[in-house]
Residue frames as a rotation matrix with the C-alpha (Angstrom) as fourth column:
UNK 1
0.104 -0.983 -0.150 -12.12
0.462 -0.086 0.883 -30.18
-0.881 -0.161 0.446 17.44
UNK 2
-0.080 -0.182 0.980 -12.68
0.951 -0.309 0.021 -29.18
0.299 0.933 0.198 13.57
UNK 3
0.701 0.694 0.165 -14.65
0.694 -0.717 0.062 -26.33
0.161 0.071 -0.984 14.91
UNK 4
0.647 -0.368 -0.668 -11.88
0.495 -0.463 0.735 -25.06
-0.580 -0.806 -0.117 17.11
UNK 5
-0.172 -0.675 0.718 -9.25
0.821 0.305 0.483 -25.57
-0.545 0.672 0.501 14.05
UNK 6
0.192 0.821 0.538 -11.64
0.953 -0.286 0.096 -23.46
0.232 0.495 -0.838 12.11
UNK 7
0.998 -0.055 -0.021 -11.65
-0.034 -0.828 0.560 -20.43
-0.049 -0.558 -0.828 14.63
UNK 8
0.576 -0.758 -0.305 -7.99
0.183 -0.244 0.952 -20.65
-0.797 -0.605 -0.002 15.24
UNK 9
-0.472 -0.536 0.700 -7.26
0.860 -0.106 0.499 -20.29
-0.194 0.838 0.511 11.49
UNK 10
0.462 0.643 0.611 -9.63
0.677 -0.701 0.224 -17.61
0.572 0.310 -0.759 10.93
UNK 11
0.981 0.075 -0.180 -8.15
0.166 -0.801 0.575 -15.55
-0.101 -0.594 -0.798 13.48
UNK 12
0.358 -0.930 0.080 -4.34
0.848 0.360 0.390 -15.85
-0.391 -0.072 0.917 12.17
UNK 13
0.585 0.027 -0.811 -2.80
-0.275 -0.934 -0.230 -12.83
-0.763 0.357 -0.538 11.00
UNK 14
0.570 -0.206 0.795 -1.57
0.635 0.724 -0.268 -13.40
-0.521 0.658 0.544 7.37
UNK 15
-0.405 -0.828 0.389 1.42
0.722 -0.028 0.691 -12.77
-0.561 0.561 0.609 5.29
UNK 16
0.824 0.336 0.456 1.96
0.566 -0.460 -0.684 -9.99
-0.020 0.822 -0.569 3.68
UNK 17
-0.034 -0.915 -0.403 4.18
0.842 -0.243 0.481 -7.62
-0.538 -0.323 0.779 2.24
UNK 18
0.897 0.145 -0.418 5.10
0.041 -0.968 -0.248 -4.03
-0.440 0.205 -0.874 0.69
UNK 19
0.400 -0.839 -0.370 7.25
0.572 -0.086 0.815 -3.09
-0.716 -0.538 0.446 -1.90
UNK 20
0.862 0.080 -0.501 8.62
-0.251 -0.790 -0.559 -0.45
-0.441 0.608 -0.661 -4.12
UNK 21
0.227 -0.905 0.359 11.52
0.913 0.326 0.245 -0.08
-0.339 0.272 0.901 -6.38
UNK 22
0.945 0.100 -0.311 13.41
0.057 -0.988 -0.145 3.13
-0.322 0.119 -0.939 -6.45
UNK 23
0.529 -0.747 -0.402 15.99
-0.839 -0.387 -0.384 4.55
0.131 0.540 -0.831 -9.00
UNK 24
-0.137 -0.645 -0.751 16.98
-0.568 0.673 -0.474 0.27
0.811 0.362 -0.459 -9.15
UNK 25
-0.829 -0.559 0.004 17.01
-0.289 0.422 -0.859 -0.26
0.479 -0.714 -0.512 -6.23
UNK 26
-0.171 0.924 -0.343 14.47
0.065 0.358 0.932 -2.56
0.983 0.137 -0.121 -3.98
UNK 27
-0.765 0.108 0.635 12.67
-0.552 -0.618 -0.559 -1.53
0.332 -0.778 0.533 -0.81
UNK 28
0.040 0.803 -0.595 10.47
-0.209 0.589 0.781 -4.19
0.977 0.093 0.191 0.80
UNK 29
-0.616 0.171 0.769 8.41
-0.785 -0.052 -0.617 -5.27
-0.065 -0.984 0.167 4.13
UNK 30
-0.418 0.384 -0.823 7.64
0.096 0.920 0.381 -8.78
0.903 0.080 -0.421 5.13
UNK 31
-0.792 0.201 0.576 5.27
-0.557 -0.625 -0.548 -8.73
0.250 -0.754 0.607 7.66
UNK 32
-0.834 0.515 -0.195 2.15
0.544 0.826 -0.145 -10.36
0.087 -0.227 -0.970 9.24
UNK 33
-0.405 0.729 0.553 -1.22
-0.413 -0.685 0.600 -8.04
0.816 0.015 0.578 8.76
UNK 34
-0.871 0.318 -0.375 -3.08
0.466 0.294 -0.834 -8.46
-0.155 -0.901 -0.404 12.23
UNK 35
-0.347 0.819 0.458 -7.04
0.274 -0.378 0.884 -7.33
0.897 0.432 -0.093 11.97
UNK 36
-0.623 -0.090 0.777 -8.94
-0.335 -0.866 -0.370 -5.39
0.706 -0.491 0.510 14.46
UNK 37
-0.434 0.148 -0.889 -11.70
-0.113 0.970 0.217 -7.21
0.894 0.194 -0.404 14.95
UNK 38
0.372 0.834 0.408 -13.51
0.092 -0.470 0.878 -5.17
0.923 -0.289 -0.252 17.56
UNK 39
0.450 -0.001 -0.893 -10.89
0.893 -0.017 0.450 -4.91
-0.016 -1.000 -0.007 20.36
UNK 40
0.949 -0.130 -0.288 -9.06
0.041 -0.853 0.520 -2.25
-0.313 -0.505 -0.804 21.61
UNK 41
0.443 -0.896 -0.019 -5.54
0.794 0.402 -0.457 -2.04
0.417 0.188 0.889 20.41
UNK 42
-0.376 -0.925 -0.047 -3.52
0.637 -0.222 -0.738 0.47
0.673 -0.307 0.673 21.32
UNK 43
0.428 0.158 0.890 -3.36
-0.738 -0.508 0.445 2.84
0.522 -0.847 -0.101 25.04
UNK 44
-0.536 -0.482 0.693 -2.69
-0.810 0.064 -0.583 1.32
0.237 -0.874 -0.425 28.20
UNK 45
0.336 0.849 0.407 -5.70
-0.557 0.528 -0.641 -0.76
-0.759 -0.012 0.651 28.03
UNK 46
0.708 0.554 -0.438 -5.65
-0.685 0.390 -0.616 -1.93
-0.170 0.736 0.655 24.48
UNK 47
0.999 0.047 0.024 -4.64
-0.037 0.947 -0.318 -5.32
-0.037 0.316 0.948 22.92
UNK 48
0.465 -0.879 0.108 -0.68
-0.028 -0.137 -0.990 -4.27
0.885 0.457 -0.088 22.35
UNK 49
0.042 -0.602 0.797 -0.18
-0.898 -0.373 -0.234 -3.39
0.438 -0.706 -0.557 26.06
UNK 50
0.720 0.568 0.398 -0.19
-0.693 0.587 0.418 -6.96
0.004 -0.578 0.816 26.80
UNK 51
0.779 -0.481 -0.403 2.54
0.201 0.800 -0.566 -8.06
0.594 0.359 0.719 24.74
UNK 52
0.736 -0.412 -0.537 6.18
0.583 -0.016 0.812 -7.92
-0.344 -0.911 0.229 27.05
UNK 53
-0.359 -0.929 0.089 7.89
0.929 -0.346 0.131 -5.89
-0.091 0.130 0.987 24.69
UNK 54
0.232 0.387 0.892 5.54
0.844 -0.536 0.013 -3.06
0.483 0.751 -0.451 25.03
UNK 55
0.334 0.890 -0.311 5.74
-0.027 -0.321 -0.947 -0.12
-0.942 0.324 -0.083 24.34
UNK 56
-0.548 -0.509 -0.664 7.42
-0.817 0.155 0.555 -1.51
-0.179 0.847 -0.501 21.52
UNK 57
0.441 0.698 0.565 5.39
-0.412 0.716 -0.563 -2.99
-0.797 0.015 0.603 19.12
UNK 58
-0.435 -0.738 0.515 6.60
0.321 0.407 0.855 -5.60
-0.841 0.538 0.060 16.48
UNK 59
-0.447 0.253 -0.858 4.70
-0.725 -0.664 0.181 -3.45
-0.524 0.703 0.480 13.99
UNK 60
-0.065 0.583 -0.810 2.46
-0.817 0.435 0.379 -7.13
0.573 0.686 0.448 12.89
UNK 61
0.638 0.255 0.727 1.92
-0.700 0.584 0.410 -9.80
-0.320 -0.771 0.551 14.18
UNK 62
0.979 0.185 0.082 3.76
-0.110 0.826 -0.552 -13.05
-0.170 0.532 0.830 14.41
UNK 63
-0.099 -0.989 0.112 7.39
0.995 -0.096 0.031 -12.77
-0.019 0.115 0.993 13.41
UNK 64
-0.083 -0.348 -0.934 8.98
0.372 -0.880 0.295 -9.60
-0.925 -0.323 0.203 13.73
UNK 65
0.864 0.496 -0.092 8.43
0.206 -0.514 -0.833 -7.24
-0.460 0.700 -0.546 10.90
UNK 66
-0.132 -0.986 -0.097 11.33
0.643 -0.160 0.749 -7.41
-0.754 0.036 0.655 8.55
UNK 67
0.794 0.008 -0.607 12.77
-0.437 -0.688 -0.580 -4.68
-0.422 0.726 -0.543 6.06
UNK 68
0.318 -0.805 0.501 15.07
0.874 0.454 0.174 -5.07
-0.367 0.382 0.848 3.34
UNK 69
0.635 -0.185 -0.750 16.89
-0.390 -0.915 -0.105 -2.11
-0.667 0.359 -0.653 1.46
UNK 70
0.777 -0.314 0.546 19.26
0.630 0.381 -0.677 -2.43
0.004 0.870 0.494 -1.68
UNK 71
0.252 0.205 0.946 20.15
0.501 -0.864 0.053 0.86
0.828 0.460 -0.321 -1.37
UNK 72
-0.758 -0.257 -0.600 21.73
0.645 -0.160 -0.747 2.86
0.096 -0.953 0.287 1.31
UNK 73
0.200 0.892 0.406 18.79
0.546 -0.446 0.709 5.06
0.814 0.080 -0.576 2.98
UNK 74
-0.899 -0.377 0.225 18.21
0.121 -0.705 -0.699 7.96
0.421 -0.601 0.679 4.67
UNK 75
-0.152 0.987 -0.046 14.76
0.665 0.137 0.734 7.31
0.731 0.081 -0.678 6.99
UNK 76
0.836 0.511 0.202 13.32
0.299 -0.732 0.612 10.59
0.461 -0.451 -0.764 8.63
UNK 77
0.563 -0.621 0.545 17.26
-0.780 -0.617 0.104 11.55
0.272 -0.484 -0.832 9.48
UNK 78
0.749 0.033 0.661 18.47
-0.381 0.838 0.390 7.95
-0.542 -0.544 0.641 9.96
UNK 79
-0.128 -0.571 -0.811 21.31
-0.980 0.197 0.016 6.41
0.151 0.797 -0.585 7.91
UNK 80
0.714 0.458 0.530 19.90
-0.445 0.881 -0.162 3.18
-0.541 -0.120 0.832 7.17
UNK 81
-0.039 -0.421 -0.906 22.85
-0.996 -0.060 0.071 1.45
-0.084 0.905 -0.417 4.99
UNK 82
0.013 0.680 -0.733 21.99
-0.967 0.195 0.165 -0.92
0.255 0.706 0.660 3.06
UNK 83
-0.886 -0.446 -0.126 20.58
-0.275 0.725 -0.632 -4.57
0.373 -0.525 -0.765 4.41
UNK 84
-0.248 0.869 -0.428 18.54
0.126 0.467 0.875 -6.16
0.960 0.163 -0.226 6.81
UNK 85
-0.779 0.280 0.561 16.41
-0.614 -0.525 -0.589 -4.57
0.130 -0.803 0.581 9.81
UNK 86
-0.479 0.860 -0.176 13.54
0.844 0.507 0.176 -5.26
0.240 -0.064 -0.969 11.55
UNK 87
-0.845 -0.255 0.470 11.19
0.046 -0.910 -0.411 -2.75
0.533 -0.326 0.781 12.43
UNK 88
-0.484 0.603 -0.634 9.07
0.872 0.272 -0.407 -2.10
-0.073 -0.750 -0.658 15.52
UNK 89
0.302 0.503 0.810 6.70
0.142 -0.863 0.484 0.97
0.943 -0.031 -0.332 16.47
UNK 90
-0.699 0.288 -0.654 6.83
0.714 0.326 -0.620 2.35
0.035 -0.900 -0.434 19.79
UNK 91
-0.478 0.744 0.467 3.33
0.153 -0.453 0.878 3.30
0.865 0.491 0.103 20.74
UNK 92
-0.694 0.230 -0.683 3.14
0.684 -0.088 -0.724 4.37
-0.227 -0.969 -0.096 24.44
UNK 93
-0.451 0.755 -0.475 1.41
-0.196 -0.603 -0.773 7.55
-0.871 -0.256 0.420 23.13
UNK 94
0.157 0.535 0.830 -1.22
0.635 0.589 -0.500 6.07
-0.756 0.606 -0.248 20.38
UNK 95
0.599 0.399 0.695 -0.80
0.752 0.018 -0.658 8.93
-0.275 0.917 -0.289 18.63
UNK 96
0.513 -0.858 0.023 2.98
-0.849 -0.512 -0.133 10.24
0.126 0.049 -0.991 18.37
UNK 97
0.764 -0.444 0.469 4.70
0.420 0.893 0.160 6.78
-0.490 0.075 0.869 17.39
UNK 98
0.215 -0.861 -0.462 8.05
-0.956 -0.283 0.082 6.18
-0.201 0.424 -0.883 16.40
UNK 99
0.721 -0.290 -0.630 9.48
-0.304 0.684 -0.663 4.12
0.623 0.669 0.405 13.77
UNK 100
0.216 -0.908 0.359 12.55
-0.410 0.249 0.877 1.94
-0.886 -0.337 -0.319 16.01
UNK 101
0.194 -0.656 -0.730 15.34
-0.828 0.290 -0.481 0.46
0.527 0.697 -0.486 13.11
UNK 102
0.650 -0.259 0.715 16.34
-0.401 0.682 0.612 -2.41
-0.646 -0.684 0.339 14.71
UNK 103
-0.042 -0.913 -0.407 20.00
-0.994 0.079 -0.074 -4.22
0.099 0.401 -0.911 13.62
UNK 104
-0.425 0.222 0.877 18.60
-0.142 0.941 -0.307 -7.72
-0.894 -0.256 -0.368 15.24
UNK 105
-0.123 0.637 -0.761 16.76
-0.965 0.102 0.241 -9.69
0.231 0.764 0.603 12.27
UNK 106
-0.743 -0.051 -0.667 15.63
-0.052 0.998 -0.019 -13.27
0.667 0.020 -0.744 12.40
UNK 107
-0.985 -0.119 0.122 13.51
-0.124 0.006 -0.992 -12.96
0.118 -0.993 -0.020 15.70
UNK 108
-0.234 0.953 -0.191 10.02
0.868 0.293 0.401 -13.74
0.439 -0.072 -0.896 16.97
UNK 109
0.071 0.270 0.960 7.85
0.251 -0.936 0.245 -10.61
0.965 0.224 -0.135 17.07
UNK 110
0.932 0.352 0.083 7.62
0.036 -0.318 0.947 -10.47
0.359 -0.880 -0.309 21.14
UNK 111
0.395 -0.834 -0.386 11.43
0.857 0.184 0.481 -10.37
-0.330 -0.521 0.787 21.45
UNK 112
0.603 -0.100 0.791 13.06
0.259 -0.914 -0.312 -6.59
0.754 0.393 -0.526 21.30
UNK 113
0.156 -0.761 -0.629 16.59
0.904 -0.146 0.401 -5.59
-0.397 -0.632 0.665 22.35
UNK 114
0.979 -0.003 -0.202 16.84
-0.082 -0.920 -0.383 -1.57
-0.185 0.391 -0.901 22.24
UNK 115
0.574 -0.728 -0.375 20.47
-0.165 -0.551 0.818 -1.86
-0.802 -0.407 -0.436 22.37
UNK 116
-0.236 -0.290 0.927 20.24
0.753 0.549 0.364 -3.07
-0.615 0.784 0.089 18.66
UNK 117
0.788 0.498 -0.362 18.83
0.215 -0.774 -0.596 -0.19
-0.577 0.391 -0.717 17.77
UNK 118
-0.356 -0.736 0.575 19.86
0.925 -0.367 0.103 1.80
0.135 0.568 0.812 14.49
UNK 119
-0.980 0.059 0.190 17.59
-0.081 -0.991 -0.108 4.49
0.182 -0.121 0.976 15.32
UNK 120
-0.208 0.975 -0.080 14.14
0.897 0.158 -0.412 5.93
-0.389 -0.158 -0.907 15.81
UNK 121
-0.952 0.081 0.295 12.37
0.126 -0.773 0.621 8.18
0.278 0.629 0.726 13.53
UNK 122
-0.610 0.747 -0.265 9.14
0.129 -0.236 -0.963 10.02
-0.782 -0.622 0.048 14.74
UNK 123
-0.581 0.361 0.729 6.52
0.813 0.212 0.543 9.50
0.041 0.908 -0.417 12.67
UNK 124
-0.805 0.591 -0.057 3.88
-0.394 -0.460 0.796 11.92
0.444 0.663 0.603 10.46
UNK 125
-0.563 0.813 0.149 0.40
0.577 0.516 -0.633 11.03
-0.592 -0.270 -0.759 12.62
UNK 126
-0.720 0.694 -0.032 -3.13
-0.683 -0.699 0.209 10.98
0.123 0.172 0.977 10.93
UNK 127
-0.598 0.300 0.743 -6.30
0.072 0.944 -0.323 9.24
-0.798 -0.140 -0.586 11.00
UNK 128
-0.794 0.202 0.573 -8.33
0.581 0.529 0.619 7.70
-0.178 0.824 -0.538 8.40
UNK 129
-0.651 0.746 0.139 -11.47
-0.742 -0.665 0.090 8.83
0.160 -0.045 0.986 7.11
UNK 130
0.503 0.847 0.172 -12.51
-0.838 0.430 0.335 5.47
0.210 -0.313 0.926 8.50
UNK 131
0.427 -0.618 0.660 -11.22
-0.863 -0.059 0.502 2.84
-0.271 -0.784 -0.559 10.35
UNK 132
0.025 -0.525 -0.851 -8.72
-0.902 0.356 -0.246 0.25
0.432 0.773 -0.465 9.00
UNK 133
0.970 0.210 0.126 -9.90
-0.227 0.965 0.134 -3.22
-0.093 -0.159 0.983 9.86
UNK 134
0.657 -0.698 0.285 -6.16
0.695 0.707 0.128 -5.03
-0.291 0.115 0.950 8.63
UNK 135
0.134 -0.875 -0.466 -3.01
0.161 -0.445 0.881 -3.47
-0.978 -0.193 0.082 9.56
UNK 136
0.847 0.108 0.521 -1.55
0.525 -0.014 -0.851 -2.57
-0.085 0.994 -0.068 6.26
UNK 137
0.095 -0.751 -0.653 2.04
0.339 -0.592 0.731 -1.24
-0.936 -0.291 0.199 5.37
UNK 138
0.859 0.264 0.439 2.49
0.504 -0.279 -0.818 1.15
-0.093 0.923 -0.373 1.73
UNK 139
-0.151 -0.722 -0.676 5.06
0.578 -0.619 0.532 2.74
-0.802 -0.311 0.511 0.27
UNK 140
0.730 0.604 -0.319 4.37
0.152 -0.598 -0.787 5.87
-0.666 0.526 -0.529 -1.90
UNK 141
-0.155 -0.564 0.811 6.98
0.955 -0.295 -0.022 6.70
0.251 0.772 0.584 -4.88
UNK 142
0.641 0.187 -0.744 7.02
0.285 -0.958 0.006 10.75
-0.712 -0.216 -0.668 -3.79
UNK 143
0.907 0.014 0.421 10.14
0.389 -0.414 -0.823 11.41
0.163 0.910 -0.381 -6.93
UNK 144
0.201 -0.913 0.354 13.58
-0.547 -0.405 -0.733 12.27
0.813 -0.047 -0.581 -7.10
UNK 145
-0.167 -0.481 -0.861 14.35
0.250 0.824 -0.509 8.88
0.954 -0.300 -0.017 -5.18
UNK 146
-0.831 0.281 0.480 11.99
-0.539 -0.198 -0.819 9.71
-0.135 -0.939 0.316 -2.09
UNK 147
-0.486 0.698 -0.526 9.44
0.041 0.619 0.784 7.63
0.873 0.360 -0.329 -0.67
UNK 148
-0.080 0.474 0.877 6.69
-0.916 -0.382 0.122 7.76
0.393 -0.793 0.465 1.60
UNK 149
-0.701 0.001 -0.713 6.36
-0.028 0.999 0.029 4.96
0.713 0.040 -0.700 3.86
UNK 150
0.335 0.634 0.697 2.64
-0.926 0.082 0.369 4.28
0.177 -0.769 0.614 6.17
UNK 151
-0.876 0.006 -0.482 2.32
0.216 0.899 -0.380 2.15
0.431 -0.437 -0.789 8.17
UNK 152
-0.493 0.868 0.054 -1.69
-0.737 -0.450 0.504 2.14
0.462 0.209 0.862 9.00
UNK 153
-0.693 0.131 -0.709 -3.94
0.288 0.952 -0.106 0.51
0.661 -0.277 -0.697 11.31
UNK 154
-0.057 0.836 -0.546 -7.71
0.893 -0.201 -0.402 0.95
-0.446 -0.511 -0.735 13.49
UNK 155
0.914 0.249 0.319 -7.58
0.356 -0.870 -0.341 4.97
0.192 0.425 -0.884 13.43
UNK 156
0.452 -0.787 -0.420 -4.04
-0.246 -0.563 0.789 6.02
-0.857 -0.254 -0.448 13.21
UNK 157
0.759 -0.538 0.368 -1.61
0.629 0.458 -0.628 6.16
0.170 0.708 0.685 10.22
UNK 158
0.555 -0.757 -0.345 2.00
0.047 -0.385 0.922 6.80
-0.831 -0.528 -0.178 11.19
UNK 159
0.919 -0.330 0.216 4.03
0.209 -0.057 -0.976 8.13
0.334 0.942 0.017 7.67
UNK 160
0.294 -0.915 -0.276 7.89
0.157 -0.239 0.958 8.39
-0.943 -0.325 0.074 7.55
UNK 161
0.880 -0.150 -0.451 9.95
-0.475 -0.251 -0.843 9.93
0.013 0.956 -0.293 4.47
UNK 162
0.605 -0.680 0.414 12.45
0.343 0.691 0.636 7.72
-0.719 -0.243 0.651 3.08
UNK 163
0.722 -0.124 -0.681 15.76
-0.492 -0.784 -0.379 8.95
-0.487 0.609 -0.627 0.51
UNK 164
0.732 -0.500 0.462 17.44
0.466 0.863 0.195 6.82
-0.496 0.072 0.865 -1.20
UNK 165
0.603 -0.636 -0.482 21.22
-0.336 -0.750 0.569 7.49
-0.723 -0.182 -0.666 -1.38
């Protein structure tokens, strides 16, 4: 039984978060880092298409992926005003994702009502110059109250530009 205990901690996806602080204001993601860990994740096949809200993914594992803002925001054309969001991916095509806003907050990651949506913003695709073992969200400081946000994981990194208003 220790052994099992053992394995089933090792394989949790752990806490983490991202955040920046522009012209005062704070910009942060609470989130669960999932690792890769030799399977497939994303396609039709891979590890995501399994969960019941796909192709919406909860963008980590575990609880839904919240966002805060201070700051009203303007993400990739969105008016984001200030608050709490959650935010998913959808990733039917692995490699043309969109950011979803979501107005729900509080929720367990496999639960996703579109009709909360605040929007969806199409992300910026590239891949690594090698593959990213543990999910990982950044935000970049880009100047004159703009930020880059990734969001980054196996071989895909999905970037959105954020403005703070």
């Amino acid at each position: 039984m220790i052994g099992a205990a053992a394995t089933a901690s090792a394989q949790e996806s752990p806490p983490a978060q991202a955040t920046i602080t522009v012209a005062g204001k704070k910009l942060s993601i609470r989130y669960s880092a999932p690792s890769v860990r030799g399977r497939e994740i994303f396609g039709d096949s891979g590890l995501l298409s399994h969960d019941p809200t796909y192709p919406a993914w909860r963008a980590g594992a575990n609880d839904a992926t919240a966002f805060h803002t201070d700051a009203n925001l303007d993400i990739g054309g969105v008016a984001v005003p200030k608050g709490d969001y959650t935010l998913y991916c959808w990733v039917k095509n692995p490699d043309a994702w969109e950011l979803i806003i979501s107005k729900e907050t509080g929720q367990w990651g496999l639960s996703y009502n579109p009709k909360l949506d605040l929007g969806r913003v199409k992300m910026t695709m590239s891949k690594p110059p090698s593959p990213i073992e543990t999910m990982k969200y950044t935000f970049t400081d880009q100047g004159g109250g703009k930020v880059q946000l990734q969001l980054a994981w196996e071989q895909h990194i999905g970037a959105v530009p954020i403005a703070v208003k």
